[in-house]
VEXGULO-723294 format. One line per 5 residues: number of its first residue (from 1); for each residue x, z, y of N, C-alpha, C, O. Coordinates in Angstrom, 2 decimals. Atoms other than C-alpha are relative to their C-alpha. Layout:
N
NUM	X Z Y X Z Y X Z Y X Z Y; ...
! end
This chain:
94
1	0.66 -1.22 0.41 15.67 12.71 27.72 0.23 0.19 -1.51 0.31 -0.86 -2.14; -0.54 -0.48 0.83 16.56 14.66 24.61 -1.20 0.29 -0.76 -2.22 0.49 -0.11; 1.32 -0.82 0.68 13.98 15.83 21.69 0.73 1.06 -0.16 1.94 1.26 -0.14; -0.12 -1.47 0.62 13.73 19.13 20.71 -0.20 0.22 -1.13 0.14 1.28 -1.63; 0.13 0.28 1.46 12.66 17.93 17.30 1.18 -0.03 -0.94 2.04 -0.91 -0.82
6	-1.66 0.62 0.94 15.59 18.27 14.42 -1.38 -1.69 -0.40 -2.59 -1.91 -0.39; 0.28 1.63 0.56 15.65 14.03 13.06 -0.86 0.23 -1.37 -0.24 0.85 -2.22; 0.04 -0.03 1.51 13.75 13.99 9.91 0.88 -1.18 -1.42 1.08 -2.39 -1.54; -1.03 0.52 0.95 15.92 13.34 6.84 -0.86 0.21 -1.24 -1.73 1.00 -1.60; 0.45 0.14 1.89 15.16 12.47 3.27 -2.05 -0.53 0.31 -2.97 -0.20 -0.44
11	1.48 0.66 -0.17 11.52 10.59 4.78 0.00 -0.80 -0.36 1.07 -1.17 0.12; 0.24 1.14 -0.40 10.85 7.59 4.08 -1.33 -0.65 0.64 -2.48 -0.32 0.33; 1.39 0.43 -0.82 8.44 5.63 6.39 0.09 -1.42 -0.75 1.12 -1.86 -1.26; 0.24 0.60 0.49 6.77 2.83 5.17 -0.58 -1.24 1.39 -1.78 -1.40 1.62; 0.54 0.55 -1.56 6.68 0.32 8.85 -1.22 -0.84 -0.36 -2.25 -0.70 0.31
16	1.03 1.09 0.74 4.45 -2.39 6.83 -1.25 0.42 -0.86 -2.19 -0.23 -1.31; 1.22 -0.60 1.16 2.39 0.26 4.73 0.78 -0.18 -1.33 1.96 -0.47 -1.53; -1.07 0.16 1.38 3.04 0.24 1.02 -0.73 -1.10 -1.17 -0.32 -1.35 -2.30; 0.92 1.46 0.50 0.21 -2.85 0.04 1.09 -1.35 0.20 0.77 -2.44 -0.28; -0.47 1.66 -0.18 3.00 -5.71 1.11 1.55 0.74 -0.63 2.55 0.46 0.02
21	-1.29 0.09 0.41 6.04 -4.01 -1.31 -0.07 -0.63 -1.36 -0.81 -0.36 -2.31; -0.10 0.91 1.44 7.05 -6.48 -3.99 0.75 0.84 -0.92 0.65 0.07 -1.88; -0.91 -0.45 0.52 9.39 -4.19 -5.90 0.23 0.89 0.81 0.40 0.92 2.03; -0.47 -1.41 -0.95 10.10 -0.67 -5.47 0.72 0.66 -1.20 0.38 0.52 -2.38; -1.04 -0.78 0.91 12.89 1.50 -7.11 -0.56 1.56 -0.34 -1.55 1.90 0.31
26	0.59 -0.92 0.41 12.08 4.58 -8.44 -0.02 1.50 1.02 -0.84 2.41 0.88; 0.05 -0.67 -1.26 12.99 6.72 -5.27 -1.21 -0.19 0.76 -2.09 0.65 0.90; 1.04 0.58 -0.56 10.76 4.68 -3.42 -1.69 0.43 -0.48 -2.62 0.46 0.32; 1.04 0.02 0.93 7.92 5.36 -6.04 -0.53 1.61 0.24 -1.68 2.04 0.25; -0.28 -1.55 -0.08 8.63 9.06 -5.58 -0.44 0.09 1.76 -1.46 0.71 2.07
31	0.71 -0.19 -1.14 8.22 8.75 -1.77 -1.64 -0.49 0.38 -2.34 -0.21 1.35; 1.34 0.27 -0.57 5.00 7.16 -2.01 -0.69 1.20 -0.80 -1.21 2.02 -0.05; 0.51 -1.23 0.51 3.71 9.78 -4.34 -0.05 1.04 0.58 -1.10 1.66 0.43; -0.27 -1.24 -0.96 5.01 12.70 -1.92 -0.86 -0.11 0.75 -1.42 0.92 1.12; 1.28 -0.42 -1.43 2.30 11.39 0.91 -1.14 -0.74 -0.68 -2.15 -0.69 0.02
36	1.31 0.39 0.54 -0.28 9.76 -1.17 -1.12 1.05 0.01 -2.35 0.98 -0.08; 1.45 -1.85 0.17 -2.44 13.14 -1.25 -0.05 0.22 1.36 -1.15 0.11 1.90; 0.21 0.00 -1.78 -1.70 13.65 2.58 -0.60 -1.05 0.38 -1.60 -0.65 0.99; 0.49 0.88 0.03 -2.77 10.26 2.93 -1.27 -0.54 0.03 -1.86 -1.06 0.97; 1.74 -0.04 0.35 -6.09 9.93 1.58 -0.65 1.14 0.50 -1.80 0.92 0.91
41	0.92 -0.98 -0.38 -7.20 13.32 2.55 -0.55 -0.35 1.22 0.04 -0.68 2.25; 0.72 -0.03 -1.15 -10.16 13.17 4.62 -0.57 -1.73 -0.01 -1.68 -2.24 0.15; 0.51 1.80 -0.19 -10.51 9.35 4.66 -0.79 -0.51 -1.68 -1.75 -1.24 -1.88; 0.44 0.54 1.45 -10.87 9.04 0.58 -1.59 1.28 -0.56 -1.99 2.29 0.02; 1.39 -1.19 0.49 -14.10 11.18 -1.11 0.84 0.83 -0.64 1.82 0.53 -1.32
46	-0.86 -1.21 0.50 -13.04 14.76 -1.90 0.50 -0.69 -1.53 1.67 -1.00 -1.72; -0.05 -0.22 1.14 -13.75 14.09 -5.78 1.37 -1.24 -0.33 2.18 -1.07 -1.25; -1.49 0.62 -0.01 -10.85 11.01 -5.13 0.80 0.66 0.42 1.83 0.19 -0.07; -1.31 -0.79 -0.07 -8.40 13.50 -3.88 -0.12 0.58 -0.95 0.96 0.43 -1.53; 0.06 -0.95 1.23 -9.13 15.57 -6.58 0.74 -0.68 -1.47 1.57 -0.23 -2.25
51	-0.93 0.62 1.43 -8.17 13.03 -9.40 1.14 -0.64 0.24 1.92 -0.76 -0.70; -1.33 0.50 -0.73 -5.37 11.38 -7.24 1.02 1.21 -0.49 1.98 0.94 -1.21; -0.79 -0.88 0.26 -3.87 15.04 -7.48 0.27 -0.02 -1.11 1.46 -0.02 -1.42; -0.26 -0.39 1.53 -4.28 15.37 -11.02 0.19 -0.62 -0.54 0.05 -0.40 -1.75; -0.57 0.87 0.79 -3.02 12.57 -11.89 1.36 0.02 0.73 2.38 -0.25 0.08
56	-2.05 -0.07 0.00 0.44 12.91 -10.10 0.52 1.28 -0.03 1.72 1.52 0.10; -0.42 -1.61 0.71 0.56 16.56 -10.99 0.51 -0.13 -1.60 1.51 0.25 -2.22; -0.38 0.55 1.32 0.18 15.10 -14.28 0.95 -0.22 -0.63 1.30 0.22 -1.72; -0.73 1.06 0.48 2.63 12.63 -14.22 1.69 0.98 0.60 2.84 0.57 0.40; -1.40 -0.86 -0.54 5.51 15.20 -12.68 0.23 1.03 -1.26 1.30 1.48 -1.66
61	0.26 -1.26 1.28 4.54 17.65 -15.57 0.46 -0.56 -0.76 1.25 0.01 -1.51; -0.60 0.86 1.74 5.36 15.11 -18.18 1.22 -0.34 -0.12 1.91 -0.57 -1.11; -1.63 0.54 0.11 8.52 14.21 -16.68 1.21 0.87 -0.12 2.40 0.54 -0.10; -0.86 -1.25 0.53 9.93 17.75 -17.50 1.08 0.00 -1.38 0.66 -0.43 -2.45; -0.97 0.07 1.05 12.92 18.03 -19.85 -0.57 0.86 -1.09 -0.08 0.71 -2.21
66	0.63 -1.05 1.18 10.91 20.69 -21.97 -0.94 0.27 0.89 -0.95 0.19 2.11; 1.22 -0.61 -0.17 7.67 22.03 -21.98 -0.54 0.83 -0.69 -0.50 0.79 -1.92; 0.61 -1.44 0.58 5.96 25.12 -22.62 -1.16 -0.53 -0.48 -1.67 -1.65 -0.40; 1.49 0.20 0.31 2.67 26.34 -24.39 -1.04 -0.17 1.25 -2.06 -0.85 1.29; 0.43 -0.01 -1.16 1.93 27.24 -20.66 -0.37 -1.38 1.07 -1.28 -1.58 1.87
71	0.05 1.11 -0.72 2.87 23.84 -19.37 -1.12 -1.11 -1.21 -1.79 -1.96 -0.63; 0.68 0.54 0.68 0.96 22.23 -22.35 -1.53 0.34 0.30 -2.44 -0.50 0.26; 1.88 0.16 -0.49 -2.61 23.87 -21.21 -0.05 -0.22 1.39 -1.16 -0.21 1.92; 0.03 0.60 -1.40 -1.57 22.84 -17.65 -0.47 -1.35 -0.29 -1.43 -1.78 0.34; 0.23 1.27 0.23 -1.71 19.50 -19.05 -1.46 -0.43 -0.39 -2.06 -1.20 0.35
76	0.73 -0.53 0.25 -4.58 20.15 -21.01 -1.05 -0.13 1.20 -1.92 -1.00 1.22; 1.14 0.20 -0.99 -6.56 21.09 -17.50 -0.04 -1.19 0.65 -1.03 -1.84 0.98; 0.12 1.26 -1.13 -5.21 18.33 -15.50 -0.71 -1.54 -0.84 -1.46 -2.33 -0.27; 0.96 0.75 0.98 -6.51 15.94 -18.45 -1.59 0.36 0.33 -2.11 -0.67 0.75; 0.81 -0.41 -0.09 -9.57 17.46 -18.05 -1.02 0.07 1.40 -2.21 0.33 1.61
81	0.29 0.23 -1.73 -9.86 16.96 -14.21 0.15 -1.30 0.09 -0.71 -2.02 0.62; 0.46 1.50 0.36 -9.20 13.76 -14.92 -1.24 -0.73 -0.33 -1.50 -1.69 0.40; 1.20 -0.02 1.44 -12.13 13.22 -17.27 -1.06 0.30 1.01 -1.89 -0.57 1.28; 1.01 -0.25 -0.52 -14.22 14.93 -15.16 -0.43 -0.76 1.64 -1.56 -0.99 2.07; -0.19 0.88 -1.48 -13.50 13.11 -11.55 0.06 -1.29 -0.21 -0.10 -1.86 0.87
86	-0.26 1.58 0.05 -12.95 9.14 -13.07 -1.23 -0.42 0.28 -1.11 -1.61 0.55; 1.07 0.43 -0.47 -16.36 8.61 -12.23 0.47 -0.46 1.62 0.44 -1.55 2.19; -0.22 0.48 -1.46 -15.31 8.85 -8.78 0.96 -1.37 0.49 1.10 -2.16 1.43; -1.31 1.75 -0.03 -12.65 5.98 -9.25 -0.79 -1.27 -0.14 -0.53 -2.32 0.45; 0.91 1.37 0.67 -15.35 3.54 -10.89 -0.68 -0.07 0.88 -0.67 -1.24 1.26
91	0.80 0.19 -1.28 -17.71 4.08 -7.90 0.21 -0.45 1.15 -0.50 -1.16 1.86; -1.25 0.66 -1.28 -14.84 3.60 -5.22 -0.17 -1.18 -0.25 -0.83 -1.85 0.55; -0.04 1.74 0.26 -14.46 0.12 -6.83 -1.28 -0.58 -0.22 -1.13 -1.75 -0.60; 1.02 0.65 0.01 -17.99 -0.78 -6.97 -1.06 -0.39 1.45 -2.08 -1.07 1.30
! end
């Protein structure tokens, strides 16, 4: 029997999870970032999706070859969403 599904390409699955990788290349790093937000949603507390986002929104923003005044008060908010959600990180771990 045949799928009707096209294969997915450019995924990576993680068979072991991503808690037992000793070393990961920077691709790799990039695919866990892509489902980390799918991931947690629903299972983690909103206000942890919330700073999860804004911290790899963050971290994609910074890795821009140039940046605007525009992209500078992007930064700016997501700092700021930061700031305001790390509570929720310190509570997770307690």
């Amino acid at each position: 029997m045949y799928s009707v599904l096209q294969p997915t390409i450019g995924f990576h699955y993680f068979n072991e999870g991503v808690s037992n990788l000793k070393q990961v290349t920077g691709r790799t790093q990039q695919d866990i970032q892509r489902t980390l937000v799918a991931a947690i949603t629903g299972s983690a507390p909103p206000g942890m999706v919330i700073v999860i986002h804004s911290l790899l929104d963050f971290c994609y923003l910074v890795e821009a070859p140039e940046l605007n005044d525009n992209d500078c008060d992007a930064l700016l908010s997501l700092l700021q969403t930061l700031h305001d959600y790390k509570l929720c990180i310190i509570k997770a771990g307690s």
